[in-house]
Structures are given as structure tokens and as C-alpha cells.
LUMZA-234993 format. One record per residue (C-alpha): x, y, z; residue in one letter. Coordinates in steps of 0.1 Angstrom, whole numbers, plus 5000, padded with zeros to 4 digits. Layout:
% LUMZA-234993
XYZA;...
//
This chain:
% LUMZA-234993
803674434630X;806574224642X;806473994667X;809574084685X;807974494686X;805174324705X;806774124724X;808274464739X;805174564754X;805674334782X;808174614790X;805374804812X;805274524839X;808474464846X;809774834847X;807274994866X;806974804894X;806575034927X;809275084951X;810274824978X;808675074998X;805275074989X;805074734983X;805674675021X;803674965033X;800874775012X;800974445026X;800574615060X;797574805053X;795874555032X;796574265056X;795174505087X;792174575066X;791574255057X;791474115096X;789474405102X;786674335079X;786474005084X;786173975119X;783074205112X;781474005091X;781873715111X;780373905134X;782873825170X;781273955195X;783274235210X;781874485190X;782774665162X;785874905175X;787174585191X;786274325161X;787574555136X;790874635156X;791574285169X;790574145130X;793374435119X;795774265138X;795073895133X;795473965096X;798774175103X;799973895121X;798673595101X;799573785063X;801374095066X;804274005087X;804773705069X;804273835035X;807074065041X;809173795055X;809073605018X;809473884998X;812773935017X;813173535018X;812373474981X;814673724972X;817573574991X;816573194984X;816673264943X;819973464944X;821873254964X;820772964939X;821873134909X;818673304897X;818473574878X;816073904879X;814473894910X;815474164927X;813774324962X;811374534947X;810274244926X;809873994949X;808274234974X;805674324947X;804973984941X;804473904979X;801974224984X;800074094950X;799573734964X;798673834994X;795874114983X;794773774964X;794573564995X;792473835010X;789873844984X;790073494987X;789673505026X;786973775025X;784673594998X;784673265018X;783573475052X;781373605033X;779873305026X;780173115057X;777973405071X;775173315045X;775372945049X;776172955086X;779472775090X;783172845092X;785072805064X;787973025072X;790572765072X;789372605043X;789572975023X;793373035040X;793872685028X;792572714989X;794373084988X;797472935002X;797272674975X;796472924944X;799373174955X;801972894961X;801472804926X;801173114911X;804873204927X;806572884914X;805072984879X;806973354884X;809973194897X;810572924869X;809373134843X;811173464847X;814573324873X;815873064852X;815572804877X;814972494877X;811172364887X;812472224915X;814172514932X;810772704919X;808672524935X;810572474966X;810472894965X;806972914962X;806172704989X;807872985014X;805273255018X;802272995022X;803872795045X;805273125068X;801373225068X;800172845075X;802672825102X;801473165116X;798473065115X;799272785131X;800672905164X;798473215167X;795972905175X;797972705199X;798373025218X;795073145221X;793472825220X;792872515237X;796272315227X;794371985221X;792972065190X;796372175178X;797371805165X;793871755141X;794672135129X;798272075121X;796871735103X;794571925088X;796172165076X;798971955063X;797471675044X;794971925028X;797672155016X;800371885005X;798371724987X;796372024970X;799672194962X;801171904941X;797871874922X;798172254917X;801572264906X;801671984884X;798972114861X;801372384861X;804272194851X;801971984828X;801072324812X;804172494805X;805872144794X;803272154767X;804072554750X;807972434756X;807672184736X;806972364703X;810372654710X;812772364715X;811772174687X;811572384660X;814172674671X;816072444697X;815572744725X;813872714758X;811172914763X;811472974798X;815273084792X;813473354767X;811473504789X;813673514818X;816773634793X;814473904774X;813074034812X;817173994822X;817774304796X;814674474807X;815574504843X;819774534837X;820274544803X;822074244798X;822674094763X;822273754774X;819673684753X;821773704724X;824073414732X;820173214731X;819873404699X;822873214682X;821472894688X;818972984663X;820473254636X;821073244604X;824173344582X;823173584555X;824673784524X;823374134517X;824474464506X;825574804519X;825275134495X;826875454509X;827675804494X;830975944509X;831676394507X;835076524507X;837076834510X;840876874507X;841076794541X;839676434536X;835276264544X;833576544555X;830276284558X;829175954552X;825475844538X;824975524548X;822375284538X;822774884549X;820274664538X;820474554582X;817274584602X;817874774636X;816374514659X;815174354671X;814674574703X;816474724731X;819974694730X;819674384717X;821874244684X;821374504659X;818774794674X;821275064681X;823174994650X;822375324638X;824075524664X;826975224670X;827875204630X;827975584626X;830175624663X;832575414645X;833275704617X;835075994623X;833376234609X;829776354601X;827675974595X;824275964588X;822975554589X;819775554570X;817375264568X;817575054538X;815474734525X;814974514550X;812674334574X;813174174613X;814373904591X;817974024588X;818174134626X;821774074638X;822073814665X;824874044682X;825974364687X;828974224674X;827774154643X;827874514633X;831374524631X;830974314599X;829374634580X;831674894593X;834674634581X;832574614548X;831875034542X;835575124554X;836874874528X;834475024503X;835875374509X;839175304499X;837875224466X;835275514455X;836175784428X;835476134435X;834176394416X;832476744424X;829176644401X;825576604411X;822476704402X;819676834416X;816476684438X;813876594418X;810776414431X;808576184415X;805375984422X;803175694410X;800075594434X;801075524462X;804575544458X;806675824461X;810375874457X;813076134457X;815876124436X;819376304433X;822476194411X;825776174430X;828876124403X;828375754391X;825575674414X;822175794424X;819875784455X;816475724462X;814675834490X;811475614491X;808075694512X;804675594509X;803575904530X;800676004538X;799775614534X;800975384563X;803775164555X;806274994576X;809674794565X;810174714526X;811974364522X;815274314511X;813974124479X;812274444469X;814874664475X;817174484458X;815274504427X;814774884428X;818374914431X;818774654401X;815974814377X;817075184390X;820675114379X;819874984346X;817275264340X;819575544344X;822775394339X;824775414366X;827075204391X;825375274426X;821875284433X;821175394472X;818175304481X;816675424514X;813375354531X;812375654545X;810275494574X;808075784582X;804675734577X;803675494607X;800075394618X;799475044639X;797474844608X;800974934588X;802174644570X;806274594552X;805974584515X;806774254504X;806874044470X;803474044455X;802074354473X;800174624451X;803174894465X;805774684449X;804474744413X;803675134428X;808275114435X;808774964400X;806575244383X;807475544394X;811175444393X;809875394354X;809575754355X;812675884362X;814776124343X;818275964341X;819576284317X;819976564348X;822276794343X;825476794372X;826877094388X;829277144415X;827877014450X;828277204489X;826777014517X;826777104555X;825976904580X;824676924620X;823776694647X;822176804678X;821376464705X;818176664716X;819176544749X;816276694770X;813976414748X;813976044750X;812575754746X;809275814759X;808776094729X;810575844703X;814275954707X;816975714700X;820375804714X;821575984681X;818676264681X;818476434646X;821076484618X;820876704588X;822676704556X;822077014533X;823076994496X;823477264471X;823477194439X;822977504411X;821477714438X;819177464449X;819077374487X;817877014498X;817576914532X;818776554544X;816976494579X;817176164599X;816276114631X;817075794653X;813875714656X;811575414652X;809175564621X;807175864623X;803175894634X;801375894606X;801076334592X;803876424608X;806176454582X;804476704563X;803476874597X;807576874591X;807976974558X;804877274562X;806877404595X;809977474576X;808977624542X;809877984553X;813677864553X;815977924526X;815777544511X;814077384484X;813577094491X;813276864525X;812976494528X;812276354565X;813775994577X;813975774604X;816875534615X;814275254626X;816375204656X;814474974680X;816175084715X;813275294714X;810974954716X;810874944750X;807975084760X;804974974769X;803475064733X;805974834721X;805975014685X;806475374698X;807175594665X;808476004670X;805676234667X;803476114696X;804476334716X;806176714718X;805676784679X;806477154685X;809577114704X;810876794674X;810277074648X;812077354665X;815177094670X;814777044631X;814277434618X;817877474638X;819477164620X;818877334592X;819477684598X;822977524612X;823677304584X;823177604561X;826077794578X;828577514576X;827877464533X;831177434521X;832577284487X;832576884482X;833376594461X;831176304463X;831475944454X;829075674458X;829875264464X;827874934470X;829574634491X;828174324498X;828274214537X;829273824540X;828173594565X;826173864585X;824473604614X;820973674614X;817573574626X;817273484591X;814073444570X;813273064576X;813873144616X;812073464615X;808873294601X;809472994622X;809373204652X;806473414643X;804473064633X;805872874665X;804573174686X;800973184673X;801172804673X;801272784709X;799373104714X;796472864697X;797172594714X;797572764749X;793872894745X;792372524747X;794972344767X;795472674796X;791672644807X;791472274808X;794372224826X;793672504855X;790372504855X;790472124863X;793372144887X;791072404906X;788172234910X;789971924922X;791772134946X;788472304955X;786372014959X;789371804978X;789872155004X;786372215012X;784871855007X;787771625013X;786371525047X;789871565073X;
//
């Protein structure tokens, strides 16, 4: 599973935050409750209507009020200095989540003093103030791209609007001359427990930066906050950090083109270009963007590769439309092909048809679980395929349907890579060619989406007819299929008059946005998927018509890429600090609390 496909599951917590709303109707119920309860555990004596209601309105006072000051504040403060992401309903959320912390914080240590007997209210508003202010300069520095500065000068708002509360509740319902020792108090203990806090902080993410800006020269704070940027907004931001790390590639596009009189009736399209890495980021809609660029009828199947040849840029895209358009202009076109002929070798299994002087291979590993096969691989299928049965174009497309979360991509020295070179052993290069129809139909299947799998493309389906026999071409825009669905597919539509069906995905990763991260069609709504496909067909059926076909292979130059040293650098950098971050996380913190526990509650002021 790819790094970047997990990395999307992150998706779930900065998407589905509640409503500014909520968030504020929240802090003022919790904070009420909290006073409440306290007050009645401590036990004032004005009896439990009056403790509970007077408690209800200290804690209003002292955290609700003020919580929902800083959200508002934060929000402001951050914008106005250039941050990004942090928009009300965020910075509400985060407001109403540290304060439901400082109340459990508040409530444990009441609990306590009643056990023990002494008062250590302050103390817990004092070591909860601390814990949230650093918890909010860690948010703001790691998702605003900030500075730590202007984080921590951030953070330090909704602790020091609930000290200062705090603060002059006392001084009007108590004796004014112990204000000065309070305010003392209150400030020396939290200064200085707030800079130990936050530099263990600061100390901490220092450390896991390190590793990124070394070996890939990015930030990893500018990551995060860039990759939650086209989360919230959808900005491709993040790919401008990409370029400071891609990688300039040469690989290959294979296409099949169908004509009439009247000039391309459709396009088969097969780049050896992963659609990713998620999102709308660099290449992941490139299915739907390359075949917009066409127009006519343009499938864009998924050929050999890996999240090694991601583009960096949506831009980059433009390099393999420039490369199949130049391509067109030189394929010959004749009305031969032959018919769909399937063959098999353990775990590999493969459908293959003739078109003029190429061929195509459809390659799945279904019912087994497979994700991606690598570039190196495919390109030697297309090599030993072309030799084999002679002929100038070999289209090789991975199918991507067979999807389970253990699925691995077939790379050099796997078992299925002798399973591709055997059963291409088998093939029959001597078919006998006929005249070819195809129709073609493309329905968005608008009322599905993302959530059940749907890119923006929906389903397309080719039908070919070659000497009476029917095949059926269908893709959807879809990020591989849930393992059995395909031939739930193929079982569902053997009453109509075809022969054959082979099922596809795009592997378009604008679907990775969930918070499955991987998030394959078939999960959800099967029936309603197959009914879309039995109408592709039936449709494609009624708009057969006469063809020629020709076939071409173009090699894309200088495609920028995440590349395969970056790619593995990445991944290895990732689970470096991962590693790392397991040891060094709970020294750091765990240290930094018990100093700041020891120096709140013992530290003598």
C-alpha cells in the first residue's frame, strides 16, 4: 500500500469537523457543566441547586466565554499574519476540544483535593492552561505554516483570556489583597511552565524535520500544512513543494485509435503514468483531464506503473496528450482485427485481441488481490508480447480490479512476474482478422460519488464486433475494484447479447480522499454500479457501427515525476522518523510533563 494512499486517511479529521455552531454551543454547555460539578464536589456550602448553578456559571465565565473569544481571536490573529487553513470552524473546534481537556483536567484535580483535603484548583487551571497552550502552538505551526514564533504567540491567547478571567472573577469577589501573590502566582508558575512545555515541543518537531529537509530538501511542517491546504480548499500548493523534489522521467504511451469516414470515433489509451498521488493533486485526475482533452469518445486505461511515476503537476499531463496527438498523425489504418481470446497461467490471467499491426492485453490477477504492476514489468510484457506474435504495438493494460488491503504491486522478482511472462508464452499470434464495429457510451453516474468509489468520469464502454463476436470494453474511474466484484460484474451481465466482458479501473486517486484512504468501487451500492454497466452496454450495442483501427506506441520525454529514487526515499524517510518518533515523542513529553507537573504543584510560590 502506498504511502501517499495512507497518508489520505488523515482526510477524516480535517473534513468533518462540526459546524462553527456546535462547536460554540459545546463550549457553553461543557464549561456550565464543568463549574457545576465541581463546585459539588468541593462541596461549597450553599447546597446543591445553588453549588451546582453558581459552579455552572463560574465555569461559563472562567472557560466558556473565553474559549469562544479565542476561537474567534485565533482565527483572526493567524489570518491576518499570513496563515493558511484555519478557518472559523477550525479554530472554534480546536477551542471547544482544549477546553473539554482543561475540564477533565480541572475535575480530576477536585477530585483529588477532596480525597487529600486541600485546594488545588489553581494549580489544575494552571497545569491544563499549560498542556492546552502547547497543544495549540503545535496545531498552529504544524498545519498554518507559520512560523514558531507567531505559533506560539497564538497559543498563548486562550490560556491567558481564561487566566486573566480567572483572575478578576477573584479580585471581584474577594478580598483584593491577595490579588498581587495570585497574579505572582499565577504568572511565574505559568511563564515558566509554558516555555518548558513548548520547547520540548520545538525540540521534538526540530528532530522528525530534520530527516524531510535533508534527504528530500522539503519541510515537513510545509507538508502537512500544504496537503491539509488541498483538503480544506483544494489548492495545488503542494505541488510547487513537490518540484523541489521530482524527478524527470522517460516512459511510454500505447494507444489504439477507431475511425469512420467521418474521422476518431474513440481513443484507447494506455500511459505507462500513475494517477496520483491523491486528490487533485499532480497526476490523480489524469484519467478524466487526458481524455477531456480529445474530442471524441476516450477511454484512459491504467498501464504499468507504480506511485513512482506520479506527476508532480497537473501540468505535467499536457506532456502525454502532446505525445498521443503527435502519435495519431502517424498510425495506419486498417479495418482488421481479430477476436477476444483469453488465456491464463496461475495466477495470471490475460485477455488478448489483435488490432491491425498491434495487439492488446488486458492483464488481471482476479480473483487474487493485486495492486499496481511496475513499469519495468510492463515494459517487458510489451517487449516479449511483441516479439512473440510479431507485431509493432503491444498495449498493455493493468486491469486494476481485484483489490483487498494486504494487496501488493507486482514488481521485479515477484512469483506473478514469471505468472505475466508465461501465460503471454501461450498466446496464439496466428488469429484470423475480420472487419471490426465498435460502439461506445459514457454515462457520469452522477447520482454516485466519491464516497461509493466514483471518480468524475463514471463508466465508459467500448463494444467490439469482430466475426459476430461481441466484447465489452468497461472502465470505470475508479480507484481498483473490491475484491469479487468483477465477476459479480461479469455474472450480472451474461443474459446480454455479448461474448465477452472484461472490467477496468482508471486508478484515479481523486477518489483517495476519504478517510479509508484506499477506497476501491464495489464497497458500496453494487446493484445500482451494475445496472449503470448492463445500460453501457445495451447503449454501446446500439451505436456499433463500422471502423478502422490502428494502434501506436510513443515515448513521453522528460515527464517530472516523483521518481523511483524519491519515491523510496520518501517512503524510507517516513518510516525513519515514524521509528524514531516512537522513542524520542515519549521522552521528550513525558519529561517536559513531569517537570511542569512537579514545578506547578510543588514549586513552592
Amino acid at each position: 500500500m502506498s504511502s501517499m494512499s495512507s497518508v489520505a486517511g488523515l482526510s477524516k479529521y480535517i473534513t468533518t469537523l462540526p459546524k462553527t455552531k456546535f462547536s460554540i454551543i459545546g463550549m457553553i454547555v461543557i464549561s456550565f457543566l464543568m463549574g457545576g460539578i465541581y463546585y459539588l464536589i468541593d462541596l461549597i456550602p450553599y447546597g446543591i441547586i445553588q453549588d451546582f448553578l453558581y459552579g455552572g456559571i463560574f465555569g461559563l465565565m472562567v472557560l466558556g466565554f473565553t474559549s469562544i473569544m479565542s476561537g474567534a481571536l485565533n482565527q483572526q490573529t493567524i489570518s491576518s499574519l499570513h496563515g493558511i487553513n484555519l478557518k472559523i470552524k477550525h479554530s472554534m473546534f480546536l477551542s471547544a476540544l482544549s477546553m473539554t481537556f482543561l475540564c477533565l483536567v480541572i475535575i480530576i484535580g477536585g477530585i483529588i483535593s477532596r480525597i487529600i483535603g486541600a485546594d488545588l484548583f489553581l494549580n489544575s487551571l494552571l497545569f491544563g492552561c499549560v498542556l492546552i497552550y502547547g497543544f495549540n502552538t503545535l496545531v498552529f505551526w504544524a498545519t498554518s505554516k507559520v512560523r514558531f514564533t507567531i505559533a506560539a504567540g497564538t497559543g498563548l491567547i486562550q490560556p491567558l483570556l481564561i487566566l486573566s478571567m480567572y483572575t478578576l472573577i477573584i479580585f471581584i469577589v474577594t478580598d483584593t489583597s491577595f490579588i498581587g501573590p495570585v497574579i505572582l502566582q499565577i504568572t511565574l508558575k505559568a511563564m515558566i511552565a509554558g516555555i518548558i512545555f513548548v520547547l520540548a515541543i520545538y525540540a521534538f518537531i526540530t528532530v522528525i524535520a530534520s530527516p524531510f529537509k535533508k534527504n528530500l530538501g522539503i519541510g515537513v511542517l510545509d507538508l502537512l500544512s500544504l496537503f491539509i491546504a488541498h483538503m480544506n480548499e483544494g489548492s495545488n500548493s503542494l505541488e510547487g513543494l513537490f518540484e523541489n523534489m521530482s524527478e524527470a522521467i522517460d516512459t511510454v504511451v500505447t494507444f489504439i485509435s477507431f475511425k469512420t469516414e467521418n474521422g476518431i470515433k474513440a481513443l484507447f489509451i494506455s500511459p505507462s503514468v500513475h494517477p496520483g498521488p491523491l486528490g487533485d493533486l499532480g497526476g490523480s485526475n489524469m484519467p478524466t483531464i487526458l481524455a477531456n482533452r480529445f474530442d471524441h469518445f476516450t477511454m484512459v486505461a491504467h498501464g504499468p506503473s507504480t506511485h513512482d511515476f506520479n506527476p508532480i503537476a497537473v501540468s505535467e499531463i499536457d506532456k502525454i496528450e502532446n505525445t498521443v496527438k503527435k502519435g495519431l498523425k502517424r498510425v495506419t489504418y486498417s479495418p482488421a482485427a481479430s477476436k477476444f481470446v483469453r488465456y491464463n497461467c496461475e495466477k495470471a490471467n490475460i485477455g488478448v485481441q489483435f488490432f491491425n499491426e498491434g495487439m492488446v492485453i488486458l492483464s488481471t490477477f482476479a480473483p487474487e488481490a493485486v495492486d499496481d504492476i511496475e513499469f519495468g514489468v510492463g515494459l517487458t510484457m510489451m517487449a516479449q508480447s511483441r516479439n512473440k506474435c510479431d507485431v509493432q504495438d503491444s498495449i498493455i493494460v493493468d486491469c486494476h480490479n481485484s483489490f483487498a488491503p494486504e494487496s501488493g504491486e507486482v514488481l521485479p522478482g515477484n512469483s506473478e512476474v514469471f505468472d505475466l511472462i508465461d501465460v503471454i508464452d501461450e498466446i496464439d499470434p496466428n488469429q484470423s482478422k475480420d472487419s471490426i464495429k465498435i460502439g461506445c457510451w459514457h454515462d457520469n453516474m452522477e447520482d454516485l460519488d466519491k464516497q461509493e468509489g466514483i471518480g468524475e468520469s463514471g463508466i465508459k464502454t467500448m463494444v467490439i464486433e469482430v466475426e459476430g463476436q461481441r466484447t465489452a470494453y468497461v472502465l470505470f474511474d475508479s480507484n481498483n475494484m473490491e475484491i469479487g466484484f468483477r465477476q459479480e460484474i461479469i455474472d450480472a451481465v451474461s443474459d446480454l447479447d455479448i461474448d465477452e466482458i472484461e472490467v477496468m479501473t482508471t486508478d484515479t486517486h481523486t477518489v483517495n480522499t476519504l478517510s479509508r484512504g484506499y477506497n476501491p468501487i464495489g464497497i458500496a451500492k453494487r446493484p445500482e454500479i451494475i445496472e449503470y454497466v448492463r445500460i453501457s452496454i445495451v447503449e454501446a450495442i446500439k451505436d456499433l457501427e463500422k471502423v478502422e483501427v490502428g494502434t501506436g506506441t510513443e515515448k513521453i520525454k522528460n515527464l517530472n515525476t516523483f521518481g523511483p529514487n524519491n519515491s523510496t526515499e520518501l517512503i524510507s524517510t517516513i518510516s525513519s522518523v515514524v521509528a524514531v518518533s516512537k522513542i524520542i515523542a515519549p521522552v521528550l513529553l513525558i519529561t517536559a510533563l513531569i517537570i511542569v507537573f512537579m514545578w506547578i504543584f510543588f514549586g513552592g510560590l
